[in-house]
PQR file of N, CA, C, O and H, with PARSE charges and radii, in Angstrom:
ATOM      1  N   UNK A   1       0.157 -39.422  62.447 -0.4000 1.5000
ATOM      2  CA  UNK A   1      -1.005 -38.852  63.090 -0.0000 2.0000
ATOM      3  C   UNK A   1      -0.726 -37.381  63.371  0.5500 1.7000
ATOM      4  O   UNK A   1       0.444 -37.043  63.550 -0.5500 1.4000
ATOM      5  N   UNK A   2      -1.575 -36.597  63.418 -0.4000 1.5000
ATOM      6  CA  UNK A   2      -1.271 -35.451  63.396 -0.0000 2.0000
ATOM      7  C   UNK A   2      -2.430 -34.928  64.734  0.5500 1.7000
ATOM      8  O   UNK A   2      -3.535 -35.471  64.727 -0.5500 1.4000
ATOM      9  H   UNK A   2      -2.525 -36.871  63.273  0.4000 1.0000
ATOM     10  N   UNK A   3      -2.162 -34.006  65.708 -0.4000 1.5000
ATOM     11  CA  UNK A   3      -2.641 -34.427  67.312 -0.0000 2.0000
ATOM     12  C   UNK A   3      -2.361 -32.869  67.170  0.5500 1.7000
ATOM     13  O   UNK A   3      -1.714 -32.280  66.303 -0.5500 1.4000
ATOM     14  H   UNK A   3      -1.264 -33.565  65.714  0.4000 1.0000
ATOM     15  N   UNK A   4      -3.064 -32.357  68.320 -0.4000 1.5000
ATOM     16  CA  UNK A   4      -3.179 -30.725  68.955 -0.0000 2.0000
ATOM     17  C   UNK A   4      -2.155 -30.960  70.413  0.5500 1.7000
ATOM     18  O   UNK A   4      -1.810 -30.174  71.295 -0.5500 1.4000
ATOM     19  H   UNK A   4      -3.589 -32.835  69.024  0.4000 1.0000
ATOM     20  N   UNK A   5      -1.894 -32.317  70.195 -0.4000 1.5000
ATOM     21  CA  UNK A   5      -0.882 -32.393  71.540 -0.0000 2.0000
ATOM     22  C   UNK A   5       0.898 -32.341  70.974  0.5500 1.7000
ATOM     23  O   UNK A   5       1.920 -32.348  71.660 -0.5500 1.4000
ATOM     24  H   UNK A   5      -2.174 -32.955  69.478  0.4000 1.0000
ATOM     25  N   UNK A   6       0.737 -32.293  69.528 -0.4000 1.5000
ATOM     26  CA  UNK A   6       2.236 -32.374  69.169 -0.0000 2.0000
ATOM     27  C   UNK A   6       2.140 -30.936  69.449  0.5500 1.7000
ATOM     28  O   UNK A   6       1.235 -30.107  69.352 -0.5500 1.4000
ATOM     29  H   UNK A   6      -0.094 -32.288  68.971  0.4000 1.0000
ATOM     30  N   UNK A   7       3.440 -30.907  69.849 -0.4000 1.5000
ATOM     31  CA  UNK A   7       3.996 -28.844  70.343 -0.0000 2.0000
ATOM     32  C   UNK A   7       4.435 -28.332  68.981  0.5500 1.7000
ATOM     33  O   UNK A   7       4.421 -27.128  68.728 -0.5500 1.4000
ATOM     34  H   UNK A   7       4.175 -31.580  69.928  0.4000 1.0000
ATOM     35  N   UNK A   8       4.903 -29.440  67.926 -0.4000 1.5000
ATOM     36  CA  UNK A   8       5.216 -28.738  66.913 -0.0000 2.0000
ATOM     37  C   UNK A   8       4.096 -28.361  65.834  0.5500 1.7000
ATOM     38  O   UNK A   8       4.511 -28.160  64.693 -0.5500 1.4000
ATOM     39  H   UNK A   8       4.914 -30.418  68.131  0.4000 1.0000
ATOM     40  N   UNK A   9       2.668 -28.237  66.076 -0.4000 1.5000
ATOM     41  CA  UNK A   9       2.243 -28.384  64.913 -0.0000 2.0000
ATOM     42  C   UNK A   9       1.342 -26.889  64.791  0.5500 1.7000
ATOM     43  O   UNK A   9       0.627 -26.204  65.523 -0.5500 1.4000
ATOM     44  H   UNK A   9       2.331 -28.399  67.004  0.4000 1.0000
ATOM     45  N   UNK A  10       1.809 -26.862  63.538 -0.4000 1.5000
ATOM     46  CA  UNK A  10       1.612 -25.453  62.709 -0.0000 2.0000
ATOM     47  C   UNK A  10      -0.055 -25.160  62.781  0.5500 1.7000
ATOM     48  O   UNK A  10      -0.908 -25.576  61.998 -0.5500 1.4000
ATOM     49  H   UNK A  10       2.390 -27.418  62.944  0.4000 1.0000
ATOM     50  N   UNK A  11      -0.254 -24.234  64.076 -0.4000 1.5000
ATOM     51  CA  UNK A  11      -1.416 -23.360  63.962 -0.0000 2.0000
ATOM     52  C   UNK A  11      -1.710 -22.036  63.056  0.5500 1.7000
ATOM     53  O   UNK A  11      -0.858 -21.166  63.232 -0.5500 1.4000
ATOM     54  H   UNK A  11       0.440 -23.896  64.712  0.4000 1.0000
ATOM     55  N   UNK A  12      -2.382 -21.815  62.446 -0.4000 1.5000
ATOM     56  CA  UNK A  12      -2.911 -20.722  62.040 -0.0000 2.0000
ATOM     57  C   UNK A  12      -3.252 -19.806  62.510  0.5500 1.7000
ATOM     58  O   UNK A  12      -4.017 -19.990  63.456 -0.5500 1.4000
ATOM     59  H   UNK A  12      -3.074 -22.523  62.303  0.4000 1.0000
ATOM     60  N   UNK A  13      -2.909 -18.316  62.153 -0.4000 1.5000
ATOM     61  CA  UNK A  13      -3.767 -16.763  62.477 -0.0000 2.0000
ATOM     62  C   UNK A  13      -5.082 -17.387  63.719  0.5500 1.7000
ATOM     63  O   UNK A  13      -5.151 -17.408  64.948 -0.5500 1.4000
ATOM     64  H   UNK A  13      -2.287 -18.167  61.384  0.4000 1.0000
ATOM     65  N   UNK A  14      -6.021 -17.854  62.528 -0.4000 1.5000
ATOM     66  CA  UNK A  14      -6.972 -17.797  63.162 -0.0000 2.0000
ATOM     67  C   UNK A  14      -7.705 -19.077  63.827  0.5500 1.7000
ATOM     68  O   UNK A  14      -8.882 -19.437  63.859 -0.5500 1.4000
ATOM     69  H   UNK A  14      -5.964 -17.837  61.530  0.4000 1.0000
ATOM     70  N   UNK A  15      -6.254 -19.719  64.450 -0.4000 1.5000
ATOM     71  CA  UNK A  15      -6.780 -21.120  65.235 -0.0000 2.0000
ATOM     72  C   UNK A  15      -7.033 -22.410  64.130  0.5500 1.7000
ATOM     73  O   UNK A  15      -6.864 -23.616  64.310 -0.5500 1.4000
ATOM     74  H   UNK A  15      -5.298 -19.427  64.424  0.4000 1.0000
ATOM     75  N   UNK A  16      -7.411 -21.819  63.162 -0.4000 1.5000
ATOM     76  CA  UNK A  16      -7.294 -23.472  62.225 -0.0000 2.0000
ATOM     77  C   UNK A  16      -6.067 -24.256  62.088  0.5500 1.7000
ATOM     78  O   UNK A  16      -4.997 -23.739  62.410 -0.5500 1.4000
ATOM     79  H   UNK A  16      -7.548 -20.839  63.016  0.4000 1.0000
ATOM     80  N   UNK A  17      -6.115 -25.412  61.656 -0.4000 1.5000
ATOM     81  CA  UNK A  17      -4.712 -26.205  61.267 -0.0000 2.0000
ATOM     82  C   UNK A  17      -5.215 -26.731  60.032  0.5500 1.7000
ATOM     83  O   UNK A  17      -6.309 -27.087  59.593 -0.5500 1.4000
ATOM     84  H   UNK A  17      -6.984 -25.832  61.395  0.4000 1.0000
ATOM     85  N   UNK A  18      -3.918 -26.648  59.587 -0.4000 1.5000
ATOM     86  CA  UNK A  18      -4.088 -27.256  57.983 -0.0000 2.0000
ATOM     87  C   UNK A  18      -3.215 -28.854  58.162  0.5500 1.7000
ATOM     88  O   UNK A  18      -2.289 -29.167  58.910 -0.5500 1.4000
ATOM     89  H   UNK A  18      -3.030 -26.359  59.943  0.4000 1.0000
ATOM     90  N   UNK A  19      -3.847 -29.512  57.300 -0.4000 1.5000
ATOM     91  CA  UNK A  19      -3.634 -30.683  57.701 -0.0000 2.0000
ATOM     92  C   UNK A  19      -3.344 -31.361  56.050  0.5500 1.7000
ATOM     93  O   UNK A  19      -4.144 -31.145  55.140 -0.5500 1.4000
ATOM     94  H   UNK A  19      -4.599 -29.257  56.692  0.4000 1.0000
ATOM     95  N   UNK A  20      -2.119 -32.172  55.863 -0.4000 1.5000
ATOM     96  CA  UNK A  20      -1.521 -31.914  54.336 -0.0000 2.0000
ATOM     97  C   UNK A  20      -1.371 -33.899  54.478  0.5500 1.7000
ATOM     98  O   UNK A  20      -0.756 -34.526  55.341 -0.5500 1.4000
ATOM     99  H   UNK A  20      -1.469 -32.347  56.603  0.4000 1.0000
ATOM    100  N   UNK A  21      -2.140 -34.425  53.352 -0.4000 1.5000
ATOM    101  CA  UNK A  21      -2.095 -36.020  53.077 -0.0000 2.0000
ATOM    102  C   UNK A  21      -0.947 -35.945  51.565  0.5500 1.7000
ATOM    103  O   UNK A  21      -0.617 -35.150  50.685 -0.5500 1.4000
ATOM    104  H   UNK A  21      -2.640 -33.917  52.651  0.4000 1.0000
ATOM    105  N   UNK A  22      -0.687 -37.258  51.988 -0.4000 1.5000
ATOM    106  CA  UNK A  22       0.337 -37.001  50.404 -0.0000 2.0000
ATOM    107  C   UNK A  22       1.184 -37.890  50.985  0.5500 1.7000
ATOM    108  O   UNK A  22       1.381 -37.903  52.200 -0.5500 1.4000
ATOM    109  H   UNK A  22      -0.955 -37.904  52.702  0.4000 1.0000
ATOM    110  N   UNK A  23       1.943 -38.980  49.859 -0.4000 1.5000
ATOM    111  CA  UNK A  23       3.460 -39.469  50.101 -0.0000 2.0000
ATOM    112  C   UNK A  23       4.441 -39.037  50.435  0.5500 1.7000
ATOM    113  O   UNK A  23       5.317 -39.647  51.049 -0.5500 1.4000
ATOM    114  H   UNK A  23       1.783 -38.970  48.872  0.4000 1.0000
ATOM    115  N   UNK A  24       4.470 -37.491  49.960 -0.4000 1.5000
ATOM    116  CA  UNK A  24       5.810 -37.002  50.569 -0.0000 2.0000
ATOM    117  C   UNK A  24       5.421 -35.342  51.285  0.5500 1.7000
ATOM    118  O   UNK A  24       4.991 -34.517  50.479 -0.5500 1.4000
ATOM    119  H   UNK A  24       3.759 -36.996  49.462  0.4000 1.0000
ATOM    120  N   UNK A  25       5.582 -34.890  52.788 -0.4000 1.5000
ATOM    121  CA  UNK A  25       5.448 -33.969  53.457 -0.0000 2.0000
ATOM    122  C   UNK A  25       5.791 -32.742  52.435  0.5500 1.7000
ATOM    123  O   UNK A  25       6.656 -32.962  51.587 -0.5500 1.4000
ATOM    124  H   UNK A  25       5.931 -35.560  53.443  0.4000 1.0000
ATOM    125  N   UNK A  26       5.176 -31.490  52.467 -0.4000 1.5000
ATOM    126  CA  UNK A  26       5.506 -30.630  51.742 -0.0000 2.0000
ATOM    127  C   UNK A  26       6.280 -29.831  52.825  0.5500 1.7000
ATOM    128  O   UNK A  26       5.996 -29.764  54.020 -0.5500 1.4000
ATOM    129  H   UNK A  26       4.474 -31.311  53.156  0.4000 1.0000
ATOM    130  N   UNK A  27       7.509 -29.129  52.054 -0.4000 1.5000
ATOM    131  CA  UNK A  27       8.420 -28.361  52.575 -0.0000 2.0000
ATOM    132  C   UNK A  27       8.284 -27.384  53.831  0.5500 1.7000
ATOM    133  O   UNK A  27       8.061 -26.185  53.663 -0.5500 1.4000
ATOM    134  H   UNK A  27       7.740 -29.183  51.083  0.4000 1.0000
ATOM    135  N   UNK A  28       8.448 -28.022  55.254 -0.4000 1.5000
ATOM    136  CA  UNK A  28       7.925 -26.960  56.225 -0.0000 2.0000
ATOM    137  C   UNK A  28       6.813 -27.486  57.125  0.5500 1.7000
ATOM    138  O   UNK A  28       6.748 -27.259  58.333 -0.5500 1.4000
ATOM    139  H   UNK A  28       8.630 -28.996  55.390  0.4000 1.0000
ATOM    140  N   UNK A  29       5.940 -28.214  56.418 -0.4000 1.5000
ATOM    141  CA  UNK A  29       4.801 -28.931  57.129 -0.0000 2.0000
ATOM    142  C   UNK A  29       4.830 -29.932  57.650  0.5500 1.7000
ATOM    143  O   UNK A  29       3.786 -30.386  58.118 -0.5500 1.4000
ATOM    144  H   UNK A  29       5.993 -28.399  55.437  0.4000 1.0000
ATOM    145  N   UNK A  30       6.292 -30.782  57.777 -0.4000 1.5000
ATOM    146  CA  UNK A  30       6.095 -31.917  58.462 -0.0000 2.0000
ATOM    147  C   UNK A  30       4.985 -32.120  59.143  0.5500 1.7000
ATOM    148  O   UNK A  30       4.052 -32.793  58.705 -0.5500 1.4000
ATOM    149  H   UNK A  30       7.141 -30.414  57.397  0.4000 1.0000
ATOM    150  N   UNK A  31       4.996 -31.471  60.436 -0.4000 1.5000
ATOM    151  CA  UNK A  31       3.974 -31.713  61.604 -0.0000 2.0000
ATOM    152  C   UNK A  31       2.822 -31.599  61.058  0.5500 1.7000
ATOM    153  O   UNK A  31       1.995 -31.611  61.969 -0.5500 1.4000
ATOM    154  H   UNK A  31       5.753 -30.923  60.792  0.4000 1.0000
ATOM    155  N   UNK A  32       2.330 -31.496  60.080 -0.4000 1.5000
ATOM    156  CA  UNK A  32       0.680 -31.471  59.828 -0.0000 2.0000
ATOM    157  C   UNK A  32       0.694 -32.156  58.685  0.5500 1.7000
ATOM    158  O   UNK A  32      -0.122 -31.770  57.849 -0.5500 1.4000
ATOM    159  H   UNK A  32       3.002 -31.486  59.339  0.4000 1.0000
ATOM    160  N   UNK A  33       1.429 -33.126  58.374 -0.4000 1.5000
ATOM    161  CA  UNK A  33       1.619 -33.812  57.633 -0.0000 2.0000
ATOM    162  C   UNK A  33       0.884 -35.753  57.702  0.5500 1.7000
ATOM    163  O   UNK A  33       1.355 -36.511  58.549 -0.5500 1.4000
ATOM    164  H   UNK A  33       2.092 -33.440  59.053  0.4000 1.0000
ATOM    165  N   UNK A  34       0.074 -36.122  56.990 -0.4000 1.5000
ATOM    166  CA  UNK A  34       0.009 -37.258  57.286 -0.0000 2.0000
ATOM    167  C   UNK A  34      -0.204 -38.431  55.989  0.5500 1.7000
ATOM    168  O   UNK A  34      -1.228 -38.507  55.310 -0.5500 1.4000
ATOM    169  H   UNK A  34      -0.309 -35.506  56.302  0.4000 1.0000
ATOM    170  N   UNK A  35       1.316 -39.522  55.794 -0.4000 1.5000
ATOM    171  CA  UNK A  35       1.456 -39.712  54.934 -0.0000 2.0000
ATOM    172  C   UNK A  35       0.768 -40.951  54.442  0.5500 1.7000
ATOM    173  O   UNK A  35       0.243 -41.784  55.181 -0.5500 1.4000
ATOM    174  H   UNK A  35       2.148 -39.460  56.346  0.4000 1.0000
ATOM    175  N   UNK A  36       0.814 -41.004  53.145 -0.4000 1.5000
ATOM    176  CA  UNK A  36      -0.409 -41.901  52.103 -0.0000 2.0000
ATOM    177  C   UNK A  36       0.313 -42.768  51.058  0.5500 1.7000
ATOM    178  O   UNK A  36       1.144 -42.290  50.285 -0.5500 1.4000
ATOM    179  H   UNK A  36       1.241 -40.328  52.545  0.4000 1.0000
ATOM    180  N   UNK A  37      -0.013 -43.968  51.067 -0.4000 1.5000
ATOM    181  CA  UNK A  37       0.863 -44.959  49.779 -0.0000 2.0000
ATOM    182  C   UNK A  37      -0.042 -44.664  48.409  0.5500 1.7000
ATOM    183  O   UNK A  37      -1.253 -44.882  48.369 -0.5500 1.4000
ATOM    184  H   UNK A  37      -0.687 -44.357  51.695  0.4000 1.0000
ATOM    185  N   UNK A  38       0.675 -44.175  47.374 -0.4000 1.5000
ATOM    186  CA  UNK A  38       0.291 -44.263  46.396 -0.0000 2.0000
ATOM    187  C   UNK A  38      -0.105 -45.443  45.906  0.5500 1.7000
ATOM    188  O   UNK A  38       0.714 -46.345  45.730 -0.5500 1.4000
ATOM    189  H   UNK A  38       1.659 -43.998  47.406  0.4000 1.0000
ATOM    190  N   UNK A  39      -1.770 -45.629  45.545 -0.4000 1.5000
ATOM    191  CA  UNK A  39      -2.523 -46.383  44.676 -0.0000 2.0000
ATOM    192  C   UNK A  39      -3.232 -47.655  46.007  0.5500 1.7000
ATOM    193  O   UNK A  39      -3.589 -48.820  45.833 -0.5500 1.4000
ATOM    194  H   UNK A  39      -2.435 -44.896  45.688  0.4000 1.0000
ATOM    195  N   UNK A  40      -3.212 -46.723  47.415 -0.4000 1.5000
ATOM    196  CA  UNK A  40      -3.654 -47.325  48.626 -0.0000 2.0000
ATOM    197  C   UNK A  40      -4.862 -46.637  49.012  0.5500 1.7000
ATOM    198  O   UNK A  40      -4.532 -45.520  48.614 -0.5500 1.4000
ATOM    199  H   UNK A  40      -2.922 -45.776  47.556  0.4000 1.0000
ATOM    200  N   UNK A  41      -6.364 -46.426  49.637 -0.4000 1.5000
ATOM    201  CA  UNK A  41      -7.664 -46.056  49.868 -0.0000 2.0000
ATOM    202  C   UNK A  41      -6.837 -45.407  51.337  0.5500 1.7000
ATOM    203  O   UNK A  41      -5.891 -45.856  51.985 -0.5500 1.4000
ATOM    204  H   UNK A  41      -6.632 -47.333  49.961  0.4000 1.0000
ATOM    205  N   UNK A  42      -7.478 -44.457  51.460 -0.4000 1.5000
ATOM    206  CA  UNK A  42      -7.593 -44.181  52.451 -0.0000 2.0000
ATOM    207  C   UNK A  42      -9.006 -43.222  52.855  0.5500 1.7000
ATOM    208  O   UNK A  42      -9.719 -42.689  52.004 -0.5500 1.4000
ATOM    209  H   UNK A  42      -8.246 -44.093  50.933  0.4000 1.0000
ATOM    210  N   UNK A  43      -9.235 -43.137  54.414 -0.4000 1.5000
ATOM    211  CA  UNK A  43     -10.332 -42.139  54.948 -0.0000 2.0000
ATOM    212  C   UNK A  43      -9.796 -41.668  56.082  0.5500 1.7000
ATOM    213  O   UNK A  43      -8.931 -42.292  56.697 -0.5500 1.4000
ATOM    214  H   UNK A  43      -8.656 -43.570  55.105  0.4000 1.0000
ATOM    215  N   UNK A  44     -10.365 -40.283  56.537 -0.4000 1.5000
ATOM    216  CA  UNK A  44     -10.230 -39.532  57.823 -0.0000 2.0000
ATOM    217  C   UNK A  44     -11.147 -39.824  58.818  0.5500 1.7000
ATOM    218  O   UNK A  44     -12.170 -40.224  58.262 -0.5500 1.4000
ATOM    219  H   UNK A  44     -11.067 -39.776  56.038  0.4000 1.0000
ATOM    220  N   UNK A  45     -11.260 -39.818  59.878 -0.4000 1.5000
ATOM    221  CA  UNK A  45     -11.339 -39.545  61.586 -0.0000 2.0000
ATOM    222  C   UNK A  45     -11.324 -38.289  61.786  0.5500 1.7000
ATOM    223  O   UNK A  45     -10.251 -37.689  61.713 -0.5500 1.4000
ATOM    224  H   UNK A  45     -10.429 -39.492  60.330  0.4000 1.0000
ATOM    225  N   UNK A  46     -12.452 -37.655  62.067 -0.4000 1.5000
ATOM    226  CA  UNK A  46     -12.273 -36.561  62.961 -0.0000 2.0000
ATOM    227  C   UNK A  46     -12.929 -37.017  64.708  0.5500 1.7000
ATOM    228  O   UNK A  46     -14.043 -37.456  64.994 -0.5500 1.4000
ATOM    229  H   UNK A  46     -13.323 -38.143  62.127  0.4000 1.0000
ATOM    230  N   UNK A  47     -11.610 -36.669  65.739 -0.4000 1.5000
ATOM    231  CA  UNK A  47     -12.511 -36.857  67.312 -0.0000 2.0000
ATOM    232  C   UNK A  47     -11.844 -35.617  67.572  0.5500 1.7000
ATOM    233  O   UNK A  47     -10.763 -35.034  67.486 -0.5500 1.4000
ATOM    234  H   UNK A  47     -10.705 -36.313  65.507  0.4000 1.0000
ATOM    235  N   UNK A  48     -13.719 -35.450  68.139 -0.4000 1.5000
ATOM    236  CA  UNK A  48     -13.837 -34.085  69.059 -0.0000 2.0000
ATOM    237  C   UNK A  48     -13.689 -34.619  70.114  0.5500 1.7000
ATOM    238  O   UNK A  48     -14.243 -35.669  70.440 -0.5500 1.4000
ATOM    239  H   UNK A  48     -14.597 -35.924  68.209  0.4000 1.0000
ATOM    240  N   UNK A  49     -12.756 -33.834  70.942 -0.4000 1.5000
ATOM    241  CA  UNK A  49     -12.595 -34.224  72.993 -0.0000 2.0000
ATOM    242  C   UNK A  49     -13.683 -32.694  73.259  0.5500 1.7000
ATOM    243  O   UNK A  49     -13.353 -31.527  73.048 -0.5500 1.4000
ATOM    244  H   UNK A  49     -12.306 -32.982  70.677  0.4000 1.0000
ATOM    245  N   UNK A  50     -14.811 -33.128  73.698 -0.4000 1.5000
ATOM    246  CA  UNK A  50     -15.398 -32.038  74.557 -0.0000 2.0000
ATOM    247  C   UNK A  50     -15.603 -30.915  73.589  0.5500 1.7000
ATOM    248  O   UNK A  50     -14.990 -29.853  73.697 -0.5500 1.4000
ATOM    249  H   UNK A  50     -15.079 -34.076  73.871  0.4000 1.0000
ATOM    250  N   UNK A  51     -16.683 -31.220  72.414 -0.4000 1.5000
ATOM    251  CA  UNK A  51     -17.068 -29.871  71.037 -0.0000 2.0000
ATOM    252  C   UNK A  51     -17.568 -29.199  71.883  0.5500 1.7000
ATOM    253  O   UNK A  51     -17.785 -29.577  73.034 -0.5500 1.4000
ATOM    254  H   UNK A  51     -17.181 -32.083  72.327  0.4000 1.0000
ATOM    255  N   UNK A  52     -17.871 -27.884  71.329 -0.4000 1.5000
ATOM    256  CA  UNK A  52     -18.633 -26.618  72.020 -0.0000 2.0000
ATOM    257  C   UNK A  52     -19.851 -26.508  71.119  0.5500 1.7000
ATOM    258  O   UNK A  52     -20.069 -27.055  70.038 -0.5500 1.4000
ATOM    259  H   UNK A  52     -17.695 -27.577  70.394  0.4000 1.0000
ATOM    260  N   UNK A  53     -20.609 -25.644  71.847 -0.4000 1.5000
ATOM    261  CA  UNK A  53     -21.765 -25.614  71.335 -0.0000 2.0000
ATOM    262  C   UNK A  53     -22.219 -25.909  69.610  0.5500 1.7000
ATOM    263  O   UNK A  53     -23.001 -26.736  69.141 -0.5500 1.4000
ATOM    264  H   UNK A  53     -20.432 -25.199  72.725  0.4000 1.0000
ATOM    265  N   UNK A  54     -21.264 -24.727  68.853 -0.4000 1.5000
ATOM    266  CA  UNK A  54     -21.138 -24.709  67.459 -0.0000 2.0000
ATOM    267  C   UNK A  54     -21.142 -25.980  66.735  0.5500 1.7000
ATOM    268  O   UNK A  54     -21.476 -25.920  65.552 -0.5500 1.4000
ATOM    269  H   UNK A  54     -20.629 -24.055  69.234  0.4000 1.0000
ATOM    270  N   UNK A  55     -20.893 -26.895  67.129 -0.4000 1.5000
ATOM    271  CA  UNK A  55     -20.655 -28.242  66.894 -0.0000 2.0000
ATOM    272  C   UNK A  55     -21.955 -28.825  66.807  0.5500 1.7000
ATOM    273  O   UNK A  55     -22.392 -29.260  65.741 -0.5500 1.4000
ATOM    274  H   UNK A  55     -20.621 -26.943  68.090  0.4000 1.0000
ATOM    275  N   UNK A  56     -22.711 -28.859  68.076 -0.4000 1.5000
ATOM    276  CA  UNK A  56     -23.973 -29.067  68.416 -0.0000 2.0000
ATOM    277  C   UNK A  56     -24.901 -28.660  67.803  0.5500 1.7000
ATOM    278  O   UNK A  56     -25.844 -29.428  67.612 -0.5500 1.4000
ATOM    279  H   UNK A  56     -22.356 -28.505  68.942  0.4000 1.0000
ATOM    280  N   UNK A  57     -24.939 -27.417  67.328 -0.4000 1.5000
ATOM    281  CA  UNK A  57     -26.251 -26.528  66.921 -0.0000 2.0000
ATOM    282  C   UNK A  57     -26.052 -26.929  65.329  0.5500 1.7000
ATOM    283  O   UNK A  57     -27.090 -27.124  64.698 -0.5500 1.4000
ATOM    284  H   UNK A  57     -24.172 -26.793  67.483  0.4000 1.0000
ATOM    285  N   UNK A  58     -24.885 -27.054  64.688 -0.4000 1.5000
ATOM    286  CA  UNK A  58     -24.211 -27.305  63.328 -0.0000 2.0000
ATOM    287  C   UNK A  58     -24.391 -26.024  62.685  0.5500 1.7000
ATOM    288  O   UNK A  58     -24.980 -25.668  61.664 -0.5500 1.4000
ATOM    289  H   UNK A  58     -24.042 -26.896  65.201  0.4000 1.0000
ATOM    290  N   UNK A  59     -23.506 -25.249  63.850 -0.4000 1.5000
ATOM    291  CA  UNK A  59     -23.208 -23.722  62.793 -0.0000 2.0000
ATOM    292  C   UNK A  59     -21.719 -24.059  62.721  0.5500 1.7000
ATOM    293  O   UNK A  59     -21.324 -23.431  61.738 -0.5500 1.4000
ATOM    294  H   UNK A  59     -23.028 -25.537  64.679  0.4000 1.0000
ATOM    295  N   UNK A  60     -20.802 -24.649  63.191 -0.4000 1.5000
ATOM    296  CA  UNK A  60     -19.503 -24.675  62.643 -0.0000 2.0000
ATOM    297  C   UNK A  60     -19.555 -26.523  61.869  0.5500 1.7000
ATOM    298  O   UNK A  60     -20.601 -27.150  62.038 -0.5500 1.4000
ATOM    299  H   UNK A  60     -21.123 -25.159  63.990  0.4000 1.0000
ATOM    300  N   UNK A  61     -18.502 -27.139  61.161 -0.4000 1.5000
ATOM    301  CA  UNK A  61     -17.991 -28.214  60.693 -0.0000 2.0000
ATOM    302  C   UNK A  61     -16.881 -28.170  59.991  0.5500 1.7000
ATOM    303  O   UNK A  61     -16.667 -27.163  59.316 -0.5500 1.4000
ATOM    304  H   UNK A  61     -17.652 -26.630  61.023  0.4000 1.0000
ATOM    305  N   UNK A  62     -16.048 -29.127  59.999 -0.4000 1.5000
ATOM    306  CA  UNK A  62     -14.871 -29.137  59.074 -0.0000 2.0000
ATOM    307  C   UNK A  62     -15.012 -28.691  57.665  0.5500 1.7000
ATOM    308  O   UNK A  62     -15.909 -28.945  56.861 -0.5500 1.4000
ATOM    309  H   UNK A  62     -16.221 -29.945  60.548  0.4000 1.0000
ATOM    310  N   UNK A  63     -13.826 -27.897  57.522 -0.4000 1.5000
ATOM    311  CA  UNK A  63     -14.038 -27.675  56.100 -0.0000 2.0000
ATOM    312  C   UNK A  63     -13.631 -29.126  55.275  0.5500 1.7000
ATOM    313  O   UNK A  63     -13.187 -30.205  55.667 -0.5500 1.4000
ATOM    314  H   UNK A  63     -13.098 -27.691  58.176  0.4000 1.0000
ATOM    315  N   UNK A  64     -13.991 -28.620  54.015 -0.4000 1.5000
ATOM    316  CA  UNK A  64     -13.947 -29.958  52.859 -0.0000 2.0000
ATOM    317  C   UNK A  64     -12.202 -30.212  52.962  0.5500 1.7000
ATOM    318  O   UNK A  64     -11.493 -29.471  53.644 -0.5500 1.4000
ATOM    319  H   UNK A  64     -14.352 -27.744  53.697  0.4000 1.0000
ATOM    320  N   UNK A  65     -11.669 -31.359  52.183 -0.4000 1.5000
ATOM    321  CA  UNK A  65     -10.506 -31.922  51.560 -0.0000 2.0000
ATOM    322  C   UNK A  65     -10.234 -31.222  50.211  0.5500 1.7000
ATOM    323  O   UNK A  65     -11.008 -31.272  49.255 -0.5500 1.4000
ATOM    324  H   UNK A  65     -12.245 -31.960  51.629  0.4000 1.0000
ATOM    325  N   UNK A  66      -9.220 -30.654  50.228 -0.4000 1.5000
ATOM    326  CA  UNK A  66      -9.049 -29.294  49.147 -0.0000 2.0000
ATOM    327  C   UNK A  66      -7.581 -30.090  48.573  0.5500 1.7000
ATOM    328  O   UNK A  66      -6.846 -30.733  49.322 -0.5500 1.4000
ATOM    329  H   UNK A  66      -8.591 -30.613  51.005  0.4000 1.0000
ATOM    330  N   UNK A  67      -7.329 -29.889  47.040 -0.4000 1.5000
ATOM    331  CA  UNK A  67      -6.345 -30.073  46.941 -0.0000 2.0000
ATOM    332  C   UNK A  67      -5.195 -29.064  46.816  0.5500 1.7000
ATOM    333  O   UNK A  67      -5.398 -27.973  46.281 -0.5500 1.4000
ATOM    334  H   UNK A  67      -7.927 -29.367  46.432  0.4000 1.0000
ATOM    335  N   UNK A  68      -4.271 -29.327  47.188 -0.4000 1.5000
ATOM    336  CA  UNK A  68      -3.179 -28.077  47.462 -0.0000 2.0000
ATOM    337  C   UNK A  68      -1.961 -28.592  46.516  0.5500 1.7000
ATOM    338  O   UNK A  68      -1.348 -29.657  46.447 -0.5500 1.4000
ATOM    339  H   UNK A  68      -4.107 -30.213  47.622  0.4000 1.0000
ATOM    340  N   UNK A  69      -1.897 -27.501  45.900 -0.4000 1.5000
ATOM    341  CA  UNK A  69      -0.777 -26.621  44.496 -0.0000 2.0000
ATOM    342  C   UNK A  69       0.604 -26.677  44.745  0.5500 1.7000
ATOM    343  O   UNK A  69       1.395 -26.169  43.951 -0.5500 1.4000
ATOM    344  H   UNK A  69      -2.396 -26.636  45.956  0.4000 1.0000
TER
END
């Protein structure tokens, strides 16, 4: 699970977190790491504790599931 309450987990410049699925953690990212059995389904959960407005009005949302190189 990957939580805004772990102390270790890799924030971004600009407040985003990158968040990395995969069988094996890529080098450095443990903490934003959350791992996946090959040839197993999986889906995400996003919970908001207390969204702000942006949320509400739907000028902000998660970005998409990107694959990473």
């Amino acid at each position: 699970m990957v939580s805004s309450q772990n102390k270790e987990l890799i924030i971004n410049p600009d407040q985003s977190v990158d968040v990395y699925f995969g069988p094996k953690a890529p080098a450095g990212k443990e903490n934003n790491w959350i791992q996946t059995i090959p040839g197993k389904g999986w889906f995400t959960i996003l919970r908001l504790y207390g969204p702000l407005e942006p949320w509400f009005d739907k000028t902000w949302r998660p970005g998409e599931i990107e694959l990473s190189k």
